[in-house]
N, C-alpha and C positions, 0 to 999 in steps of 0.2 A: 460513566463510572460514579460521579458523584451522585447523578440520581439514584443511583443503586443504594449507593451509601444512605442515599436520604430516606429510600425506601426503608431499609434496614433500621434507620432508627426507629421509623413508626412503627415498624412491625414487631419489634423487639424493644421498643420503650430503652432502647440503650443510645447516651450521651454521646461514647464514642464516638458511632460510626457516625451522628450528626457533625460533630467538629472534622471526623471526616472530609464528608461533605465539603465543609466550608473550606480545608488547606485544599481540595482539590478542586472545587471551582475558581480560588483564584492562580492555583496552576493554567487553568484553560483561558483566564482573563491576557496573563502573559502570552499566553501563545497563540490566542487569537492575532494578539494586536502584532507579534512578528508575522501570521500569516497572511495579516491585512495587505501589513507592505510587498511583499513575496508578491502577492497576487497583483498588486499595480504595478512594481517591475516585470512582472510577465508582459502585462500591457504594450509597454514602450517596448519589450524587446521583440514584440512580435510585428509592432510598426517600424523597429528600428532596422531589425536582421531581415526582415521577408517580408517587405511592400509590392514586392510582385505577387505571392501568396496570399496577402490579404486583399489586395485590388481583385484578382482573378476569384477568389470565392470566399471575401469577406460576409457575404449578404446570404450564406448557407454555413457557413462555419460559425458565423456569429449568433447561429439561434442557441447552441445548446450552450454558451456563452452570455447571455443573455439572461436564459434559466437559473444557470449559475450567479447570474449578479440578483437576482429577487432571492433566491437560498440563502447568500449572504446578508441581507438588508435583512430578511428573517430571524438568523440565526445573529446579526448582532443586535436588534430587538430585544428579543427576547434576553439571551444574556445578558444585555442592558436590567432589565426585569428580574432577573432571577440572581445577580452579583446584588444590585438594591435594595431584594425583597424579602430578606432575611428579616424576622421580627414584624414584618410588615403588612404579609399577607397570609391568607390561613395555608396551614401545610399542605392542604393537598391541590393548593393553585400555587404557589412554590415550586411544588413536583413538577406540574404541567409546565411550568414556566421552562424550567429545567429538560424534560422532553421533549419539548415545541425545539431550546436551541439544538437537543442532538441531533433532531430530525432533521432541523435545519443544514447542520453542518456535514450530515449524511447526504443530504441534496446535493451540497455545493461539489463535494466528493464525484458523485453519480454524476452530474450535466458536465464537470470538467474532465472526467472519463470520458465520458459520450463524444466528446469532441474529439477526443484521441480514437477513437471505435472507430467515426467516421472517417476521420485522413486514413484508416484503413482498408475500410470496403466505403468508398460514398455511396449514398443514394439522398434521394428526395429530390432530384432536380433532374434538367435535360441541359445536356451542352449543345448550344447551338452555334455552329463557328469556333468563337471568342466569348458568348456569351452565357451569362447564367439565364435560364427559365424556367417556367414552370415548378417552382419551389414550393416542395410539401414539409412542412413544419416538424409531424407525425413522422412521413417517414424519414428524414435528417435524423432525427433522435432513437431509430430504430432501425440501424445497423445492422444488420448478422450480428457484430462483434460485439455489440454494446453489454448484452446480457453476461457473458461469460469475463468482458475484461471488465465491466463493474463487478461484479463478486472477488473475480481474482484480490484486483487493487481493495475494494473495500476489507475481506477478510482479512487480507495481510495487511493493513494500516492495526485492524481490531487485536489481531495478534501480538503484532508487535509493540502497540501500546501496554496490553495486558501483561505481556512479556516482559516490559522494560520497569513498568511499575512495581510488579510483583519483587522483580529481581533489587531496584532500589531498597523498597521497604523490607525486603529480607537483609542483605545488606545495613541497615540502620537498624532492623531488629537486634541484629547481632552485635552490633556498637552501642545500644542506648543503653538504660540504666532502668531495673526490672520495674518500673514505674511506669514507663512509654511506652514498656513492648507492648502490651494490648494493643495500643492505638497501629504502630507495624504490624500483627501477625493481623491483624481484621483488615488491615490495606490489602495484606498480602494477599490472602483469602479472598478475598472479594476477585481482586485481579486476577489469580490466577484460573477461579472457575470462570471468570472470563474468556481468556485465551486458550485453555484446553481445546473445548469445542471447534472453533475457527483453524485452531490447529490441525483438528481430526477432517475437518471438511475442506483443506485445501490442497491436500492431494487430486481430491476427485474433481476440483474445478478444475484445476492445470489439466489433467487428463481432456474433460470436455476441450479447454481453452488447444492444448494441443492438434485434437481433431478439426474444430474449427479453422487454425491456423493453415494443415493439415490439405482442408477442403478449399479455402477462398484466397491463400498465401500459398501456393507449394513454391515457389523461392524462399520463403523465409524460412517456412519446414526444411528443406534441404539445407539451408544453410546452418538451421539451428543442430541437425545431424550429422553435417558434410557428409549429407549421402550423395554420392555423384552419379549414379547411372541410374535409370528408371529401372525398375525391376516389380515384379512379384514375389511374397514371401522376400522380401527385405528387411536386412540380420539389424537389430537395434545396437549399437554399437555405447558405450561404456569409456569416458573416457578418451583417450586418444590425442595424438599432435598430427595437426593439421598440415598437409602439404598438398599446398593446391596444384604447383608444376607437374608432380607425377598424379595427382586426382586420386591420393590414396587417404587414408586416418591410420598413420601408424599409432603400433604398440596397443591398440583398443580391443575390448574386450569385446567380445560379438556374440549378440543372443540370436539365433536363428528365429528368423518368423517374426521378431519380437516387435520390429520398426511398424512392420505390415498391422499387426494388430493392433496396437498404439493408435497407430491412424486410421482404421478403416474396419475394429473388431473384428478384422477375419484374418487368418494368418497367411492367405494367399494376397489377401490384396496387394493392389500396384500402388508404389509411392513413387512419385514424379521425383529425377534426380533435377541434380546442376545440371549436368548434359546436354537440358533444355533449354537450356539459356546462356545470352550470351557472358562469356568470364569475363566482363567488364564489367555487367549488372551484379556479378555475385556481392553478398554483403560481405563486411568486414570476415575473418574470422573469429574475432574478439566476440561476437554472436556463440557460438560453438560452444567457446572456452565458456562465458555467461550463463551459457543455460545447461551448462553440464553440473557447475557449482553452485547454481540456481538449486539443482531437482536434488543434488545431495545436500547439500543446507538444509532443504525445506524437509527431507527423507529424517535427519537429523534429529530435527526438532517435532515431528510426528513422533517420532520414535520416544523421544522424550516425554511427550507430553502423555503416549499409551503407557509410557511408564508409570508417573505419576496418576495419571487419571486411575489404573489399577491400583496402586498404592491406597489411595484416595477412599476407593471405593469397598478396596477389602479391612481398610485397619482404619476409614471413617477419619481418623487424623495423620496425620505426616508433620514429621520432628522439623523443626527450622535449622539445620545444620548447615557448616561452610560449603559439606559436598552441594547439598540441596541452592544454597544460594549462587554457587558457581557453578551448577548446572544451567539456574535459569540467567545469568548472566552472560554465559553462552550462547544461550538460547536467545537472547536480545540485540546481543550482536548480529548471529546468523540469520534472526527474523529484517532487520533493519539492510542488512548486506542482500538479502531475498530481492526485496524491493527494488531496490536499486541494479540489481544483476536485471531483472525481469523487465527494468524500463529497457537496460541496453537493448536486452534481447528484442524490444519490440520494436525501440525504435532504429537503433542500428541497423537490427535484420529487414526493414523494410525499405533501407535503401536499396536504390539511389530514387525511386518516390517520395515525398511532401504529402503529396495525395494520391494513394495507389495506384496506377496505370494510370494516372490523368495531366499530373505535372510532375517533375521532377525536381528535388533536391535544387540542384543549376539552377533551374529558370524561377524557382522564386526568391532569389534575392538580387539586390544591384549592387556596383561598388561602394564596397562600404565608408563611409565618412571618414578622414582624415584623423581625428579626435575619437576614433572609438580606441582606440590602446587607452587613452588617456582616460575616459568613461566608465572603461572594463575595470582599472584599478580605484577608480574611486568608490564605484560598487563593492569592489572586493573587500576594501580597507572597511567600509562604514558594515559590512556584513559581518567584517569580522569583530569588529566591537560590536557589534549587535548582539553575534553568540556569546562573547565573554559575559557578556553585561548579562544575557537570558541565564546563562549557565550560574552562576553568582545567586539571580534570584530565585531559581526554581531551586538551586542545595539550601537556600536557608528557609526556601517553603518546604521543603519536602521534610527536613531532618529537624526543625523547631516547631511541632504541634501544639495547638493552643493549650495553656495552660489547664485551664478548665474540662480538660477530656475526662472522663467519668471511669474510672480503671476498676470498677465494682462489678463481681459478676464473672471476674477471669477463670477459666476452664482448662486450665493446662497452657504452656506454651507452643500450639500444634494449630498445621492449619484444618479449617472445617469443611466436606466439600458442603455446597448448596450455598 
């Protein structure tokens, strides 16, 4: 987003969106460096919790891991380069500078997916016994799953950025003082034709993501329906409370045919129940409850966003109003809550797996150390000063723009789409 901004200024010879720019590259300087730590605590917890799991397929799990650490060493390079290089290099190696980190931080995104893909469907290797062999690099990073659950996770990270941004600077719009608002409504603006699109396209990933789940998971698929009997022309059900002892979804709404088609484009198709497996394997139901709030959330905010994007496109501007900024305020919640509902649903519903059909949950971890109660709150404590401390710097970057912003040029208080 700041390169957009930076875009925008050369293109538009306007100051603004350059100072832009600048409050929002050092938004990204902060939050690189919490995600720096984030990501070396990952480290230890996955040597700490599951030394069975990395012993038995460290040396396959660890490629797209691997990829992920060059993305990083990239992507803080360069924003090394591009935080310093303000005044100091010509504008359009600036840009590049700034592209190279999103690319990079898009990488890092994509190969820490990839590892999630794989503990889904693996491939690239042969088990032999006890042991790993034959390990192909190519196909480890080339999953079934990879394609569909990078988009998912990518779009809705982009969404809910744009979402949350927008909704801030609309929010500060309506608090500052009519000197500043340019500098707000061009945030706004900028962000929100951001997220529109990724909005509009992440129905149709979930859809694919569902069929693939559908084809290579039907436990998860069942579980994410609590469909329990194998059937054809299976009713998609709506809702509902789960009761596994009698194997029913009360109270749920039922579309005939609907399940079938979801997964299989055809409305006779057969979707694999529970039935099939043993009720000791089924996953939580907290799966269910996740991805039912999941698809209305995300239903939600499409809906909003075809709203607006119509708005947008037939009256070219939209008033910055309370309703308007507590729509998209909503809308950041629900996008941010998506995310997190859709890890449960993945990783939840893929128990009691670690690594699909190959090791189980149980068997990759040992007893755990004595002193992990005592580790888990010291983690806890220092993360939480960490948010205080993050949350303190990003409200006095966000809502104090440089003074020097160029408010010449204003066209109404409305946003613009393009």
């Amino acid at each position: 987003m700041a390169v957009f901004a930076e875009i925008h200024a050369v293109r538009k010879h306007d100051d603004t969106y350059l100072q832009l720019a600048k409050s929002w590259s050092k938004l990204t300087a902060v939050l690189f460096a919490v995600g720096a730590v984030s990501g070396t605590v990952l480290s230890f917890e996955l040597g700490i919790l599951f030394p069975a799991f990395m012993k038995q397929f460290g040396s396959v799990f660890g490629i797209p891991f691997a990829l992920e650490g060059f993305a990083f060493f990239i992507e803080a390079i360069f924003l090394g380069i591009y935080l310093y290089g303000w005044n100091r290099m010509t504008r359009l190696q600036h840009i590049l500078a700034g592209a190279v980190t999103s690319l990079g931080g898009l990488a890092s995104a994509v190969f820490v997916t990839t590892a999630n893909a794989w503990m889904n469907v693996p491939t690239g290797f042969k088990l032999v016994g006890n042991q790993i062999v034959d390990v192909d690099p190519l196909a480890v990073i080339s999953s079934p799953f990879v394609l569909h659950e990078v988009l998912h996770m990518v779009f809705s990270a982009y969404l809910a950025v744009g979402l949350g941004v927008a909704a801030i600077h609309g929010y500060a719009y309506l608090k500052s003082e009519p000197g500043l608002r340019t500098f707000h409504r061009k945030a706004l603006s900028l962000a929100i034709n951001l997220a529109i699109p990724f909005a509009l396209l992440q129905p149709i990933v979930g859809h694919i993501a569902g069929q693939m789940v559908a084809k290579h998971q039907p436990l998860k698929f069942a579980a994410m329906e609590r469909h329990y009997v194998t059937e054809s022309g299976a009713a998609l059900a709506i809702g509902g409370i789960v009761d596994d002892e009698a194997r029913s979804l009360r109270y749920a709404i039922k579309i005939p045919a609907g399940l079938s088609f979801l997964a299989t484009n055809t409305f006779d198709g057969v979707v694999r129940g529970l039935d099939e497996f043993p009720s000791a394997d089924w996953p939580n139901p907290i799966v269910h409850y996740s991805f039912q709030l999941m698809v209305a959330l995300g239903s939600l905010i499409a809906a909003a966003a075809l709203w607006i994007g119509y708005l947008m496109i037939r009256r070219k501007t939209l008033a910055i109003t309370p309703f308007f900024v507590s729509l998209l305020a909503f809308s950041t919640l629900a996008s941010f809550a998506c995310i997190e509902l859709g890890w449960i649903v993945t990783e939840v519903g893929r128990q009691p797996w670690i690594v699909y059909n190959l090791m189980r949950t149980v068997q990759s971890v040992e007893p755990l150390p004595s002193n992990l109660n005592a580790i888990f709150g010291v983690v806890c404590f220092v993360y939480s000063v960490l948010a205080l401390a993050v949350i303190i710097v990003l409200k006095r970057l966000l809502f104090v723009p440089h003074r020097t912003v160029n408010c010449k040029n204003v066209k109404g208080d409305s946003v613009v789409l393009g």
